[in-house]
Z-matrix of the N, CA and C atoms (Angstrom, degrees):
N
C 1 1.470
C 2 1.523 1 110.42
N 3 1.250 2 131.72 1 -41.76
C 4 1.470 3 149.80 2 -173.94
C 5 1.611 4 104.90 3 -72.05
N 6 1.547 5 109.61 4 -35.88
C 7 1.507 6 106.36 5 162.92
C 8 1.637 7 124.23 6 -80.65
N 9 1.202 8 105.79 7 -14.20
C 10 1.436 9 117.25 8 170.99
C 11 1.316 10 112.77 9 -49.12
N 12 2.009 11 96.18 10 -70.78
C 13 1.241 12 112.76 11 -142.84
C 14 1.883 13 94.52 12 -82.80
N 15 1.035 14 119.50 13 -29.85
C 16 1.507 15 117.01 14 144.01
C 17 1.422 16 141.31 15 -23.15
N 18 1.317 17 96.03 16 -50.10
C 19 1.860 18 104.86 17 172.46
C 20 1.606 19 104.69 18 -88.28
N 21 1.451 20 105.39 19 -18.35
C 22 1.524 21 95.45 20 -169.02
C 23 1.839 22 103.35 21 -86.96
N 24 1.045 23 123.98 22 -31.10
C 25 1.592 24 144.87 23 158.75
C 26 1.181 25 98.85 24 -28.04
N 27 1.746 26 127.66 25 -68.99
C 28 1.508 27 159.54 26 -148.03
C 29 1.586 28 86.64 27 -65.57
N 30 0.937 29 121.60 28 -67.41
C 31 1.619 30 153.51 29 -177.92
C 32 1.704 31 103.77 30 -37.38
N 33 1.497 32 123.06 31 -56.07
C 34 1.139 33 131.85 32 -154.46
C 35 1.045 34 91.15 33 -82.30
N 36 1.503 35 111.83 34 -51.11
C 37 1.693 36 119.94 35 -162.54
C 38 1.216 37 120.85 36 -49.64
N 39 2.189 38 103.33 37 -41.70
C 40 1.525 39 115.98 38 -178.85
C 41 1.528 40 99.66 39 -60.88
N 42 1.394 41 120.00 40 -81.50
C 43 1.419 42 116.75 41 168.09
C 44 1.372 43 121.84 42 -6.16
N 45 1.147 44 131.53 43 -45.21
C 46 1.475 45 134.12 44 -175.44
C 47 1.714 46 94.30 45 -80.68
N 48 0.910 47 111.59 46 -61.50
C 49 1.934 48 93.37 47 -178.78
C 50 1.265 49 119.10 48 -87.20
N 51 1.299 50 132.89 49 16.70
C 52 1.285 51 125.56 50 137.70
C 53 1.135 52 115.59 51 -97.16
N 54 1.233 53 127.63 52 -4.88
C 55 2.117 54 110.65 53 149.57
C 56 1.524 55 108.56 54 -74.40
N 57 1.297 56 124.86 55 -56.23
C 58 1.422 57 131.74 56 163.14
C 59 1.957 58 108.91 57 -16.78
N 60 1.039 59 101.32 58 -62.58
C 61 1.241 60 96.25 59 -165.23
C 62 1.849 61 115.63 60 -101.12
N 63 1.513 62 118.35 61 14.39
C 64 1.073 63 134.23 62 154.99
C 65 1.622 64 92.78 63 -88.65
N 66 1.495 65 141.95 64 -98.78
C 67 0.847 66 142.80 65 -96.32
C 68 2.301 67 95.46 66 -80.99
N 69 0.974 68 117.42 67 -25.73
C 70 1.365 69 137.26 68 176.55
C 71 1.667 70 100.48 69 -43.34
N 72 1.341 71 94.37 70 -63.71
C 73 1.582 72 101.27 71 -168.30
C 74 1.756 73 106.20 72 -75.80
N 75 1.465 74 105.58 73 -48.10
C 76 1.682 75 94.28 74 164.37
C 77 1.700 76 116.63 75 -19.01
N 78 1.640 77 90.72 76 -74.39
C 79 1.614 78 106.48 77 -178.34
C 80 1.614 79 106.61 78 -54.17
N 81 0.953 80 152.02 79 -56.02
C 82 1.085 81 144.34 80 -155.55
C 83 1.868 82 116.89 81 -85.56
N 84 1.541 83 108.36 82 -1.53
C 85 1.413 84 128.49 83 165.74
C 86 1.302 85 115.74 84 -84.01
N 87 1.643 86 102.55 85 -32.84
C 88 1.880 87 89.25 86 -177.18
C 89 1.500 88 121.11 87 -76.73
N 90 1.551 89 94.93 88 159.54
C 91 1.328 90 97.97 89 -177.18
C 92 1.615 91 101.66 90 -96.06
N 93 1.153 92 108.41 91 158.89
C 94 1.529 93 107.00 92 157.89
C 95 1.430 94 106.04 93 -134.98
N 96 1.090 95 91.69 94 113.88
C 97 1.747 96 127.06 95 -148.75
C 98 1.972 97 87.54 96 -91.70
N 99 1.651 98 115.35 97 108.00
C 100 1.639 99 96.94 98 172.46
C 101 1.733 100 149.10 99 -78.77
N 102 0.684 101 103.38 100 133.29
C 103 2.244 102 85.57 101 -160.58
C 104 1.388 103 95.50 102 -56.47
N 105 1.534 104 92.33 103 174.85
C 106 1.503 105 97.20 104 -171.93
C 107 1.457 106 94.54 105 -68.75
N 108 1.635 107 144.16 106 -54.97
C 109 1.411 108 103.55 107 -154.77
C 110 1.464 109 115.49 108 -87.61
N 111 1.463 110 125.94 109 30.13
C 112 1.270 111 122.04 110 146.99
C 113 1.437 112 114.51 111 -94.75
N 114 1.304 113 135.16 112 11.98
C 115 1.684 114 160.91 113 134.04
C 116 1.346 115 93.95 114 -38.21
N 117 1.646 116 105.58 115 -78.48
C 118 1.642 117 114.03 116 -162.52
C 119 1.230 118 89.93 117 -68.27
N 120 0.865 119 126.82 118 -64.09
C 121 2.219 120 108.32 119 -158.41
C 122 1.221 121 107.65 120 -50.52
N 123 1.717 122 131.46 121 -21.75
C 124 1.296 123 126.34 122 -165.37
C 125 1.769 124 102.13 123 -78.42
N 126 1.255 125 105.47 124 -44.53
C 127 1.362 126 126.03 125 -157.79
C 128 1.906 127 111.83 126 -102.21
N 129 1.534 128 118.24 127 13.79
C 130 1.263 129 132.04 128 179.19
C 131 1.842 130 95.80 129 -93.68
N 132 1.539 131 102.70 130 120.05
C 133 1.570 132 95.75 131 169.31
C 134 1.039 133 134.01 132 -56.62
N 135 1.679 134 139.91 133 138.78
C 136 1.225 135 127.42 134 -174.64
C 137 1.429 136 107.56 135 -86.72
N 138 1.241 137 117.93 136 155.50
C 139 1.331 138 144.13 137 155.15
C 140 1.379 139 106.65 138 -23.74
N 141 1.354 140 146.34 139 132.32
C 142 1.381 141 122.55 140 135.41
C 143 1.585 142 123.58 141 -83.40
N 144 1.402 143 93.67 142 160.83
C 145 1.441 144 105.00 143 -163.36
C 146 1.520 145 97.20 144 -72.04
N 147 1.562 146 105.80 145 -34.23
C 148 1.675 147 101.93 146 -171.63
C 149 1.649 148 115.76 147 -82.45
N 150 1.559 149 125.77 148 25.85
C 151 1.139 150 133.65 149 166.39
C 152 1.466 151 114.01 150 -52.03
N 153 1.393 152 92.32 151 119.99
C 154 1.463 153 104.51 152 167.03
C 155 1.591 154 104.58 153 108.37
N 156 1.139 155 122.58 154 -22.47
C 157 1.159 156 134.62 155 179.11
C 158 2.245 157 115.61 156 -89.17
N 159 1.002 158 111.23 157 143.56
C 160 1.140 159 101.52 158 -176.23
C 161 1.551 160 121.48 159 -94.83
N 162 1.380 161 131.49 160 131.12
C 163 1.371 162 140.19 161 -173.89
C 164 1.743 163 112.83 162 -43.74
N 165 1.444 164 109.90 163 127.96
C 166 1.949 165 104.29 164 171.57
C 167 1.528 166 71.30 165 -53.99
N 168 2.057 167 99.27 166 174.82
C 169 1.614 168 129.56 167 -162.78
C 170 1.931 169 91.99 168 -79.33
N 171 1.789 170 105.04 169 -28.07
C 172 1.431 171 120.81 170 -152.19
C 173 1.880 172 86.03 171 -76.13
N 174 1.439 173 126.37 172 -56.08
C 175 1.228 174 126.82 173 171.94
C 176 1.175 175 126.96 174 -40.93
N 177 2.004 176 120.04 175 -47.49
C 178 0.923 177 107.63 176 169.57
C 179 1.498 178 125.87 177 -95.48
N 180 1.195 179 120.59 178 23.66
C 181 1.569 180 137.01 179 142.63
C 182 1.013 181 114.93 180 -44.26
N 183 1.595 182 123.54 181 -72.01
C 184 1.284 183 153.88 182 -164.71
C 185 1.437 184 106.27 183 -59.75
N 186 1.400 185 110.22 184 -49.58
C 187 1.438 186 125.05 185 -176.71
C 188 1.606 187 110.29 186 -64.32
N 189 1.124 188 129.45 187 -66.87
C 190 1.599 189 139.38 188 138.44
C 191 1.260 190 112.82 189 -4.06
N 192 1.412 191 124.71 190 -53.73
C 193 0.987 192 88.93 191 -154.14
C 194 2.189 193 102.42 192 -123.40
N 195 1.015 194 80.61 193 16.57
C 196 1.473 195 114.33 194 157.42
C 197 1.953 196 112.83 195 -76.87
N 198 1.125 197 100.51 196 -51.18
C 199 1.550 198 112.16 197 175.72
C 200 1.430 199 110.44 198 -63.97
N 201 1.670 200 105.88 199 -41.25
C 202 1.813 201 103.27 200 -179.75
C 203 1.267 202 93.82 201 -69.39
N 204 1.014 203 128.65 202 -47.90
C 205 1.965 204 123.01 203 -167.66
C 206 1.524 205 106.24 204 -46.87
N 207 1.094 206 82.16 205 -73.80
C 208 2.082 207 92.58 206 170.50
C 209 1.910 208 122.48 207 -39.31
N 210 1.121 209 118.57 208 -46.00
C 211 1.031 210 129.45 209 140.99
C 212 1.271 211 117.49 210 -21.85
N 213 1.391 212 118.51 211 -93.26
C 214 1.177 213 137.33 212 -160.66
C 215 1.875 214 106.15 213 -58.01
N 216 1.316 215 117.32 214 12.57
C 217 1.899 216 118.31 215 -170.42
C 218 1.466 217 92.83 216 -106.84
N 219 1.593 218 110.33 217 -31.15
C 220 1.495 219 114.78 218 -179.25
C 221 1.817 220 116.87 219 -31.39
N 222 1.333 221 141.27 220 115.90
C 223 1.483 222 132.57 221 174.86
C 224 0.930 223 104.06 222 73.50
N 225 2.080 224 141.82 223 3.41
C 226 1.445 225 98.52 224 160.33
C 227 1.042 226 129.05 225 -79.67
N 228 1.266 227 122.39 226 -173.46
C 229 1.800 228 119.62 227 174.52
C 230 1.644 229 91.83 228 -101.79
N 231 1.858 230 104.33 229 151.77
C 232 1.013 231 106.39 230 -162.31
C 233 1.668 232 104.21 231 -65.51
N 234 1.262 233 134.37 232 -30.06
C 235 1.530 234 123.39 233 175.18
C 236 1.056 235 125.17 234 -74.76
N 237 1.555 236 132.50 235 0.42
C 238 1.478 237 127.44 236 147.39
C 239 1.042 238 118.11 237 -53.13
N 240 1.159 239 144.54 238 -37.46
C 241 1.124 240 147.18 239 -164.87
C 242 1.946 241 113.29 240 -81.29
N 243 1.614 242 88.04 241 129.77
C 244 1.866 243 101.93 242 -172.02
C 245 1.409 244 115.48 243 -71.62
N 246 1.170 245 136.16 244 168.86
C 247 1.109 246 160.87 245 139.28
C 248 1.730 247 102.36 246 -12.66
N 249 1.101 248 95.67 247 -62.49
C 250 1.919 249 115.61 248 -169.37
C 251 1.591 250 96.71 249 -68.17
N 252 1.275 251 113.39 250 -36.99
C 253 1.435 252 110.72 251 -145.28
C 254 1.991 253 91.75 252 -89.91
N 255 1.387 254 112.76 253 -42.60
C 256 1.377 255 99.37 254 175.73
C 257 1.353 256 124.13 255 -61.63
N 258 1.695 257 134.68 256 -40.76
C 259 1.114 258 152.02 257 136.22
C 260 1.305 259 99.22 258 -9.08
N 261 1.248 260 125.38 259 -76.67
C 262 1.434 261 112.89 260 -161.87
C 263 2.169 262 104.55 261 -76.18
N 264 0.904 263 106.56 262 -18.04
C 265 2.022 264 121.58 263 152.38
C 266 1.615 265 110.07 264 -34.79
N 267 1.428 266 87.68 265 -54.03
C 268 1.270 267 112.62 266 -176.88
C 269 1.397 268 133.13 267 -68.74
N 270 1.375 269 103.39 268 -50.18
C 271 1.596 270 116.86 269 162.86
C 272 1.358 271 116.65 270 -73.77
N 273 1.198 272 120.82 271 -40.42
C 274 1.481 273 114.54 272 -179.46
C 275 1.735 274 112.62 273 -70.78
N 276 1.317 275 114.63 274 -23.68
C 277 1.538 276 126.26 275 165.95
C 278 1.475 277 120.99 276 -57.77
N 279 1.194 278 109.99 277 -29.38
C 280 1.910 279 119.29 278 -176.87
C 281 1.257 280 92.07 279 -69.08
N 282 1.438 281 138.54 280 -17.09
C 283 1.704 282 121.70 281 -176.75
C 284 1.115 283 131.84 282 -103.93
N 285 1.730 284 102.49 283 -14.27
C 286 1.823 285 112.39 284 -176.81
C 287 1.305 286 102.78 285 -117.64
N 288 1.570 287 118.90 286 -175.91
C 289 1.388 288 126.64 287 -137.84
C 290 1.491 289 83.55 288 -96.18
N 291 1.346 290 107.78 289 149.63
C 292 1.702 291 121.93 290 -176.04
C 293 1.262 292 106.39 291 -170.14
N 294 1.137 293 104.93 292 163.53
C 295 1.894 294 128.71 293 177.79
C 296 1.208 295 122.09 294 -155.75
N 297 1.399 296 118.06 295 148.27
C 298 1.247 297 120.48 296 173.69
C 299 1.196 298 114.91 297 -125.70
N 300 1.553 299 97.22 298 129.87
C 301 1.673 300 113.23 299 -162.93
C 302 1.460 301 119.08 300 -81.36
N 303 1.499 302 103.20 301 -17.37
C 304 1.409 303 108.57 302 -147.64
C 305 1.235 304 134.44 303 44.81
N 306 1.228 305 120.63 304 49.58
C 307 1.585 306 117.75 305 -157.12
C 308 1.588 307 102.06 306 -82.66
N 309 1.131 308 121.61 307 135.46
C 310 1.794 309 123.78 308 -165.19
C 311 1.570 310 96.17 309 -99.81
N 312 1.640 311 99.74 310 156.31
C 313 1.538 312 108.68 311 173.74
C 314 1.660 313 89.57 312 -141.28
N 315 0.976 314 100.92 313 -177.03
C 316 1.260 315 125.85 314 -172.06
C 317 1.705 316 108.91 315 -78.97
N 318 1.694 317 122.22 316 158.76
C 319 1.188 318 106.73 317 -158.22
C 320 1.666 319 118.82 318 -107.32
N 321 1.000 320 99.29 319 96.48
C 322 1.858 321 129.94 320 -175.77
C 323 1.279 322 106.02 321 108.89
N 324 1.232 323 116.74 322 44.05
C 325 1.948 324 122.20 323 -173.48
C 326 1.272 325 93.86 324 -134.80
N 327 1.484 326 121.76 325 158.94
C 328 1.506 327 135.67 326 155.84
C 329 1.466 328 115.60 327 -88.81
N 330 1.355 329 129.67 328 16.24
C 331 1.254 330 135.45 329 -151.85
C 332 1.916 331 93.43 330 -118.14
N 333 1.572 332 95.01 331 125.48
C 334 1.289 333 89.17 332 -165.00
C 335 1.535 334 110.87 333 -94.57
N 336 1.440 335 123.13 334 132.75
C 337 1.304 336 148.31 335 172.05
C 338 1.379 337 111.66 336 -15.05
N 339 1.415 338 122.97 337 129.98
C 340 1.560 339 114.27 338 -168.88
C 341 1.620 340 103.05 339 -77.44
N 342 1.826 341 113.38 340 -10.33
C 343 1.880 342 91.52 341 177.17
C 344 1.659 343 87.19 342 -105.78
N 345 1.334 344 133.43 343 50.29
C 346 1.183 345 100.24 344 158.29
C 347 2.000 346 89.05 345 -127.06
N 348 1.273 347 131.99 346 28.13
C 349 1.508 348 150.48 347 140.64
C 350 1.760 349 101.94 348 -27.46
N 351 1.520 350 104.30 349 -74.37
C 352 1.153 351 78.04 350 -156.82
C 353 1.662 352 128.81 351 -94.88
N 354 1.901 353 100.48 352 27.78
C 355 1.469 354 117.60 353 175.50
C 356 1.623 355 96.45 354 -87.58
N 357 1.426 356 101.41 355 -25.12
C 358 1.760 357 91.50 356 -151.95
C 359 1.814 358 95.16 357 -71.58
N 360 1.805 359 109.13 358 -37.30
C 361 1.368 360 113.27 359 157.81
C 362 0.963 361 131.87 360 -19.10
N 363 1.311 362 103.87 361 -55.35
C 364 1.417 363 124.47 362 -156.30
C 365 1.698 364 113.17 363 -71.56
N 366 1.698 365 86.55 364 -34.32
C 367 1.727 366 104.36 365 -159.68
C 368 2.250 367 93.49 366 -84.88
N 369 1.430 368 102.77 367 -34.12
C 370 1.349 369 110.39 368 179.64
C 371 1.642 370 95.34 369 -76.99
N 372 0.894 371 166.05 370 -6.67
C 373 1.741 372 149.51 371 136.34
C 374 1.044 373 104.03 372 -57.29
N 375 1.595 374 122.30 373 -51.46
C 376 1.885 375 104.86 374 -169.54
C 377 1.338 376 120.03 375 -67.01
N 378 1.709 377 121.96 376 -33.97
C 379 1.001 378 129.67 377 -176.05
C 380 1.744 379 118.12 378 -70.59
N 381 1.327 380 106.05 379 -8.55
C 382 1.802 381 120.05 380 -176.33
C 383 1.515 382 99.55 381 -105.59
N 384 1.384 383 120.23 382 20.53
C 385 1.557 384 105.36 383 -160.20
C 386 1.681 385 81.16 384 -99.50
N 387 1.432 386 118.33 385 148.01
C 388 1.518 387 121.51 386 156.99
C 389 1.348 388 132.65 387 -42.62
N 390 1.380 389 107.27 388 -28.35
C 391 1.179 390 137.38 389 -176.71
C 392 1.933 391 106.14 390 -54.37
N 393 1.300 392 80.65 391 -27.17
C 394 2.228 393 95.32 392 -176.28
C 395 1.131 394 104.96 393 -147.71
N 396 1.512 395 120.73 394 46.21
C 397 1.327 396 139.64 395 116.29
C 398 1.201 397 107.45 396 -12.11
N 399 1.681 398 116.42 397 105.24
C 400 1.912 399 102.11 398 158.05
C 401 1.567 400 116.96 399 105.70
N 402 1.722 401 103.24 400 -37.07
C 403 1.594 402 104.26 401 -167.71
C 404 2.006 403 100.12 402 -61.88
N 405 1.143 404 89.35 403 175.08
C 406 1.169 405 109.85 404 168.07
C 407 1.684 406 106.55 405 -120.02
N 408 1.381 407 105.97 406 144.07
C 409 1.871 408 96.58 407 -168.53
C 410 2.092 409 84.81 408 -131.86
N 411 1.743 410 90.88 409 170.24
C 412 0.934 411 94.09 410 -174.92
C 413 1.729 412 103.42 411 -126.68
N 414 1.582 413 113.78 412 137.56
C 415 2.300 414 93.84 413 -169.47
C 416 1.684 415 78.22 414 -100.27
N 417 1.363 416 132.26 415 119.95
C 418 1.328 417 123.12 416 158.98
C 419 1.521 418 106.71 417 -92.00
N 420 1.300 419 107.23 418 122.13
C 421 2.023 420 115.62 419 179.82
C 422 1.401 421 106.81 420 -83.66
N 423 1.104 422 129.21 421 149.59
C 424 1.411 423 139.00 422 172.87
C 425 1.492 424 115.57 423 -142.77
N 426 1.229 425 112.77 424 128.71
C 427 1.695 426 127.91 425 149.11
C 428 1.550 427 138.57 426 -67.24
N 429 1.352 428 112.82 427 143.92
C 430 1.358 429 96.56 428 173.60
C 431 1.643 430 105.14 429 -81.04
N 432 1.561 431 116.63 430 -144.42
C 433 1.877 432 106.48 431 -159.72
C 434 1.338 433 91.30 432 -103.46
N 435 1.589 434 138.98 433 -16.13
C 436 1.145 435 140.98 434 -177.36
C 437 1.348 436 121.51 435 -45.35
N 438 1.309 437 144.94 436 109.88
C 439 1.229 438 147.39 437 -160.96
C 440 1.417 439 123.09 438 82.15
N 441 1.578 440 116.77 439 164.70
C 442 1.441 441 121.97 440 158.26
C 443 1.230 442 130.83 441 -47.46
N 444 1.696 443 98.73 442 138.21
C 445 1.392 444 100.92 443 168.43
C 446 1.523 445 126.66 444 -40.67
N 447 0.824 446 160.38 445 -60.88
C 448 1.500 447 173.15 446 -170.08
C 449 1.629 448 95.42 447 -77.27
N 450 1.182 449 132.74 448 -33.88
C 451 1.183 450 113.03 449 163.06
C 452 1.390 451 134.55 450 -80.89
N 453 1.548 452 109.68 451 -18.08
C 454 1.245 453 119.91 452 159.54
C 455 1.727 454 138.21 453 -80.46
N 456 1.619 455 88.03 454 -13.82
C 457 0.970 456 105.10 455 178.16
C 458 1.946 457 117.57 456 -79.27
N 459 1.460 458 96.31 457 -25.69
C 460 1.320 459 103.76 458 -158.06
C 461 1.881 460 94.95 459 -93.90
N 462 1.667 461 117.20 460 -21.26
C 463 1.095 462 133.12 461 173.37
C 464 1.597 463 103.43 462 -60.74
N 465 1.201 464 133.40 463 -58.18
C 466 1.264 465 163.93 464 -157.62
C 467 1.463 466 100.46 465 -57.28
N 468 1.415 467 109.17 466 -68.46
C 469 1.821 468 130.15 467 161.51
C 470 1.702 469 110.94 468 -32.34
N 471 1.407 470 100.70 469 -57.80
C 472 1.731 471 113.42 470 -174.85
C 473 1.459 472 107.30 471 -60.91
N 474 1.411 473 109.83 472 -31.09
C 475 1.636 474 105.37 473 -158.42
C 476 1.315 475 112.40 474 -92.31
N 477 1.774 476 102.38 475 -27.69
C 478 2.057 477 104.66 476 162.41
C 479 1.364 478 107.27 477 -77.58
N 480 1.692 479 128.28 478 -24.76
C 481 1.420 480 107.22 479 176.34
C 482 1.771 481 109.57 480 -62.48
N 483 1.040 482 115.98 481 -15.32
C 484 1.684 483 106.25 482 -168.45
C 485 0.826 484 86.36 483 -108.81
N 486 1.190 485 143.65 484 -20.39
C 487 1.878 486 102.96 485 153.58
C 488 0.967 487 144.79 486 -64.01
N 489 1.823 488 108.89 487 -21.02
C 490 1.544 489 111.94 488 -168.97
C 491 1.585 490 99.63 489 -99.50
N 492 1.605 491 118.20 490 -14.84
C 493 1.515 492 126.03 491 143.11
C 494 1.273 493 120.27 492 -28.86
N 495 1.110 494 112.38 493 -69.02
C 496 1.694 495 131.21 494 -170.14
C 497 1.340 496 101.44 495 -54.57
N 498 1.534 497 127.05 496 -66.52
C 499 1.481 498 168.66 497 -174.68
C 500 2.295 499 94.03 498 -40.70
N 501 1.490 500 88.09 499 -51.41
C 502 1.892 501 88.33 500 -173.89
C 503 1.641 502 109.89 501 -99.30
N 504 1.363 503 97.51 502 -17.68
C 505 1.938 504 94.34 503 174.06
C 506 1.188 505 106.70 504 -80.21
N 507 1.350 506 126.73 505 -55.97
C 508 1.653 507 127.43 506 -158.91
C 509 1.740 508 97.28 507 -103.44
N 510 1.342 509 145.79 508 4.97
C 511 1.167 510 121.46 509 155.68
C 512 1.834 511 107.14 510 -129.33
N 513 1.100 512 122.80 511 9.27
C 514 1.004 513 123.57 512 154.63
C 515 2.012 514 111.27 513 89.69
N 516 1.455 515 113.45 514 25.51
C 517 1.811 516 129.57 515 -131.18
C 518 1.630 517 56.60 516 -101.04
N 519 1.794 518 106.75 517 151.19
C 520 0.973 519 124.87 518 150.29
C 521 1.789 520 134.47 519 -61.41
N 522 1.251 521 105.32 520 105.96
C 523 1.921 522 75.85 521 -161.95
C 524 1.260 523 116.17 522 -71.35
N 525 1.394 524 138.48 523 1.03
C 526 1.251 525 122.43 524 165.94
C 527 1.842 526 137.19 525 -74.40
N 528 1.426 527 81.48 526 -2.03
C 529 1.782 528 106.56 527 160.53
C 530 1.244 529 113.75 528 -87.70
N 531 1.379 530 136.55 529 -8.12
C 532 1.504 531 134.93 530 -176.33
C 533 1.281 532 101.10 531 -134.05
N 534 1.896 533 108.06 532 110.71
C 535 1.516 534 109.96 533 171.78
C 536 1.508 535 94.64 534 -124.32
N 537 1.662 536 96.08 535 143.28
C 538 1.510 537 118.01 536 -152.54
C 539 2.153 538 81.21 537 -116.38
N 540 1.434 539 86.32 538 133.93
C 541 1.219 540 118.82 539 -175.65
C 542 1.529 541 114.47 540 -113.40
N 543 1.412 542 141.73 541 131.15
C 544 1.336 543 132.47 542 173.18
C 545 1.250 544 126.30 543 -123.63
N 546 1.318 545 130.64 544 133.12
C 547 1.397 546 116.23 545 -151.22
C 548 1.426 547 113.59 546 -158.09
N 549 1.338 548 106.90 547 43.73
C 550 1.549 549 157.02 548 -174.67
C 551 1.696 550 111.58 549 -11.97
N 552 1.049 551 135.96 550 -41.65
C 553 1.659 552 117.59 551 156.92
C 554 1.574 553 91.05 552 -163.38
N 555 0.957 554 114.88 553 63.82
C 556 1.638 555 124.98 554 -170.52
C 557 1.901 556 93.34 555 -110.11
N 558 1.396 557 109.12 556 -65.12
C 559 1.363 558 114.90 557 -177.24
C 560 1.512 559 115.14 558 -101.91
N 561 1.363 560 115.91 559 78.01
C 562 1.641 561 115.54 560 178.83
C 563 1.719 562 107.40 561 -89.22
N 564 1.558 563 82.02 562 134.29
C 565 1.666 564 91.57 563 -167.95
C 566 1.518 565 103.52 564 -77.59
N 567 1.513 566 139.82 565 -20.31
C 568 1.466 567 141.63 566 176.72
C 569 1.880 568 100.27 567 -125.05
N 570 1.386 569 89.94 568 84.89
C 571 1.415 570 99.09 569 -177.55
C 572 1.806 571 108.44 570 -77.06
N 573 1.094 572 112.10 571 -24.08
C 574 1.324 573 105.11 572 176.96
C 575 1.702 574 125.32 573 -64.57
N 576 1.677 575 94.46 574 -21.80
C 577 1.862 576 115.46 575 172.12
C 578 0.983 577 102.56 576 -120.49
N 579 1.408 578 133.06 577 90.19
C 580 1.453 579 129.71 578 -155.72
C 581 1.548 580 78.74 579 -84.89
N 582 1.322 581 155.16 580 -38.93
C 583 1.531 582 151.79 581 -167.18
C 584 1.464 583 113.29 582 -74.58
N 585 1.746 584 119.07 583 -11.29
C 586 1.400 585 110.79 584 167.46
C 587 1.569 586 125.04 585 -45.44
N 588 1.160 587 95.67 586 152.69
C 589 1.251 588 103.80 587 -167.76
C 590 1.673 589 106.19 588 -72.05
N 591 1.299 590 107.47 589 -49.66
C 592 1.963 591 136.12 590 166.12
C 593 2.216 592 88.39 591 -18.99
N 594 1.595 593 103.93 592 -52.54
C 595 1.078 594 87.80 593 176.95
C 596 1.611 595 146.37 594 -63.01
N 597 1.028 596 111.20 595 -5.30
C 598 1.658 597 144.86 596 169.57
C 599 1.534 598 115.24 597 -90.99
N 600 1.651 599 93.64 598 71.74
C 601 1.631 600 96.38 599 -172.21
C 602 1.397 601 108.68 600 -135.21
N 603 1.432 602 115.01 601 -168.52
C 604 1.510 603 101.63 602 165.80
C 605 1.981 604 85.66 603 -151.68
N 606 1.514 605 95.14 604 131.74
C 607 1.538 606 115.86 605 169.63
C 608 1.693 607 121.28 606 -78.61
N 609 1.440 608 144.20 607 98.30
C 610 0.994 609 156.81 608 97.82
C 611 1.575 610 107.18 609 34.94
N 612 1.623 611 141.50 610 103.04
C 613 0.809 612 118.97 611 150.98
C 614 2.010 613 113.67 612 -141.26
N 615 1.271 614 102.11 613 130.73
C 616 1.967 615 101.07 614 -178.46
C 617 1.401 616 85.69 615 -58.14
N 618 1.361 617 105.67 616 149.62
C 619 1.776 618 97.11 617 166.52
C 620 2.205 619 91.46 618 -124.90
N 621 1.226 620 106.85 619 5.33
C 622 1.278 621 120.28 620 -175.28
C 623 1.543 622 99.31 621 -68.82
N 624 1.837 623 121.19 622 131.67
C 625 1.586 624 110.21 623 -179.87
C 626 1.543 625 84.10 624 -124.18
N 627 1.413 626 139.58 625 106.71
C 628 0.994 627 137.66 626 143.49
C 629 1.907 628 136.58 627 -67.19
């Protein structure tokens, strides 16, 4: 009986750390995929604090000429655009409202993933809401670390054009409000797995400062 209840102990115990060590990674696989109006709240300009108050001449320099930059992204195609010019995509993006969707594509394709359908949905309601009337948005594409530079780079390009594809066929978004930027394994969001998939996304940004 004492050898029984021994093996049967042995038994429970395994059971207990193989749920233990399934249930972690379960959790740490899901996505939590955001609805569209946590889209819009991400991507609604904030207020400034200094409302009501008038800009030093040096601020509204800055501001100006931030607006011509922004401006000037209107109708290009995403491979006109320089080295310098996404960088500064880039810098001017660290200040306005943005999200990252992670929206998945397929692996070394620009063709976007049949479960990432109903984010891209999601992201085409927020972007039609009145609410962002006017903005100008930015699709930044990303690679994971797999391959050459220049091949990732040129992957990167393909994978924001089909979004802002997707974005003007099936919701009807003007495309000269959405300039798609590519920036091919330069900025990996899980640098420790440079091969995650998380890295195969495209970043969301209003570049509109009302």
């Amino acid at each position: 009986m004492s050898a029984y209840l021994g093996k049967l102990k042995c038994k429970i115990a395994g059971s207990v750390i193989a749920a233990a060590l399934v249930l972690p990674a379960g959790i740490a696989t899901a996505q939590n995929n955001p609805s569209s109006q946590e889209i819009l709240n991400a991507l609604k300009p904030k207020a400034p604090l200094t409302r009501g108050l008038t800009l030093a001449p040096a601020d509204q320099a800055k501001k100006a000429e931030t607006d011509k930059f922004v401006d000037t992204l209107r109708n290009r195609p995403t491979r006109s655009l320089s080295t310098d010019e996404r960088q500064q995509i880039a810098a001017v993006a660290e200040t306005r409202p943005r999200i990252d969707l992670e929206i998945r594509f397929d692996y070394n394709s620009a063709n976007i993933a049949q479960n990432a359908i109903p984010d891209m949905n999601n992201l085409g309601k927020a972007l039609s809401d009145p609410a962002l009337k006017g903005s100008t948005f930015v699709l930044a594409g990303h690679t994971d670390a797999a391959g050459g530079e220049e091949y990732n780079q040129d992957l990167s390009n393909r994978r924001a054009d089909s979004v802002k594809r997707y974005l003007t066929e099936k919701f009807g978004l003007a495309p000269q409000n959405l300039v798609t930027a590519g920036y091919g394994k330069s900025r990996l969001k899980n640098k420790n797995n440079p091969a995650a998939p998380e890295n195969r996304r495209v970043e969301v940004v209003n570049m509109a400062e009302k």
